[in-house]
N, C-alpha and C positions, 0 to 999 in steps of 0.2 A: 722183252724176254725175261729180265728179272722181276718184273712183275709177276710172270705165267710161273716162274720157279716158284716163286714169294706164295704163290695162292696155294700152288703144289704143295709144297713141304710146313704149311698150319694143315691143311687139311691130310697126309699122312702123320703129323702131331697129334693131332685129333684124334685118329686111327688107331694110332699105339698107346695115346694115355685112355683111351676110352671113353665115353659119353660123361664129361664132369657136370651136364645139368642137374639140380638135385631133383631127387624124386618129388612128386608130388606128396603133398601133407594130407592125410585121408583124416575125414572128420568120421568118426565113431560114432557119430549121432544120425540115423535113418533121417533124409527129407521128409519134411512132413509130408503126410498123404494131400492127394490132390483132391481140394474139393469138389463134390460130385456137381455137378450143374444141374440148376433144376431142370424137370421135363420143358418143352417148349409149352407156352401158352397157347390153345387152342384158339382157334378164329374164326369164326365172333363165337362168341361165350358170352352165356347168359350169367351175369354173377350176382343179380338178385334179383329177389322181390319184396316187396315190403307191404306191408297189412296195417290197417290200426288194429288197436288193442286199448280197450277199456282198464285191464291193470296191468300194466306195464312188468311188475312183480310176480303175478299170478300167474298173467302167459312163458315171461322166462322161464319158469320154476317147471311150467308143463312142457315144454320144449326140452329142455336140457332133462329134466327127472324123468318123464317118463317120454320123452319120443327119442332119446338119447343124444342127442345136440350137445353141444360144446358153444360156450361164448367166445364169441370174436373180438368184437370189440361191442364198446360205449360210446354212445355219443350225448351230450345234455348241448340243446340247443335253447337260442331263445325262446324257442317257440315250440317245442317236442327234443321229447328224449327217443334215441335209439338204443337196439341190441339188435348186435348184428349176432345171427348164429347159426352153425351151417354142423353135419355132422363131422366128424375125425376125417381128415385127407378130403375137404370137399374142396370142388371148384365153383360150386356155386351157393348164397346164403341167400335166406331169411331174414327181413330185417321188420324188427316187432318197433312200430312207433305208436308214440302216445303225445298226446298234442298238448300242451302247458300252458297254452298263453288263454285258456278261457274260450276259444271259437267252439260254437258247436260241432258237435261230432255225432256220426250214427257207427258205432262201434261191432254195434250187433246183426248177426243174422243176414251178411252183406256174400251175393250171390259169387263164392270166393272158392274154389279147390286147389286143395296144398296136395301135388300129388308124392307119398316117399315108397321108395325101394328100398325091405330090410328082409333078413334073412330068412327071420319067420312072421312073418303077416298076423298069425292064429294069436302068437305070444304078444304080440305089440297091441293087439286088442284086446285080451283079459289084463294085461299093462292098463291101458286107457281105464276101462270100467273097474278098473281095482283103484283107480287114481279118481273116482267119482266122476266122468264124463262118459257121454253119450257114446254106445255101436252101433250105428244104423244099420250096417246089415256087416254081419260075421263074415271074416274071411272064408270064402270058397268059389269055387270052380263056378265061371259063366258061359254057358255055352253062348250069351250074345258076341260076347270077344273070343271068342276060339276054346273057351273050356280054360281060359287064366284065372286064378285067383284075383279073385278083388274081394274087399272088405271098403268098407266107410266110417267114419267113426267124426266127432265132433270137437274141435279145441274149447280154451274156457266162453271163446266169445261165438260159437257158432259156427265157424267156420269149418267147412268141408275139409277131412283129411281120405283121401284115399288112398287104403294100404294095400301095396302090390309086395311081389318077392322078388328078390332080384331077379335080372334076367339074366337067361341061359346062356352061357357063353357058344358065340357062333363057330362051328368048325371050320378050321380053313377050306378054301377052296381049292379043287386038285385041278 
């Protein structure tokens, strides 16, 4: 019984002096923001492909200057150098190698299409021939593919570029 008083009468002391826990300390400094998570990686995804290249210099320079590519990375190996290079927000690159250690190489004219999707097709191919390389056929409408724009055009070593526009974005379904 003096017990059940004893708990009684702290906890109306309690009651009458009021809550003496101190306040909490607020810090005046905002949590930093939460970092965003990247998107998820897609699966499977294609994240390269790689070509030889006769100048290893000359093809960067045409990739990044005039196809508008960005470099990734570098690689110098025993035996071939890379550049990896893909455009702004890709998920998938281009990797330009050039072989070092002396093996023969057939660099040129190798049965190869780089296909890209850019804004304007028309501009990215007086881009290419103002840059001194080959338009096999001027962006425009083919009726063998539904009336789409395709263009063709040639890198420094030959190789097949076919220039598309982006595609349409698909309307949801109701």
């Amino acid at each position: 019984m003096i017990r059940v008083a004893s708990i009684a009468l702290a906890a109306m002391t309690l009651a009458a002096c009021g809550d003496q826990t101190p306040a909490p300390v607020t810090d005046p400094t905002p949590p930093p923001a939460a970092e965003a998570a990247p998107p998820p990686q897609k699966d499977p995804l294609l994240s390269a492909v790689g070509i030889g290249v006769s100048d290893l210099a000359k093809s960067t320079d045409f990739y990044v200057n005039v196809m508008g590519m960005e470099k990734i990375r570098s690689y110098h190996l025993d035996y071939m150098d890379e550049e990896v290079l893909g455009y702004p927000g890709a998920e998938s690159y281009i990797v330009l190698m050039h072989w070092t250690d002396g093996s023969p190489r057939n660099y040129r004219d190798l049965p190869i299409k780089i296909v890209t999707r850019v804004k304007d097709p028309v501009a990215l191919a007086a881009k290419i021939k103002a840059a001194g390389y080959e338009v096999t056929r001027e962006p425009q409408a083919s009726t063998q593919v539904g009336g789409a724009i395709v263009g063709f055009a040639k890198d420094p070593d030959g190789y097949t570029l076919e220039l598309l526009p982006h595609r349409q974005p698909t309307p949801p379904a109701n």
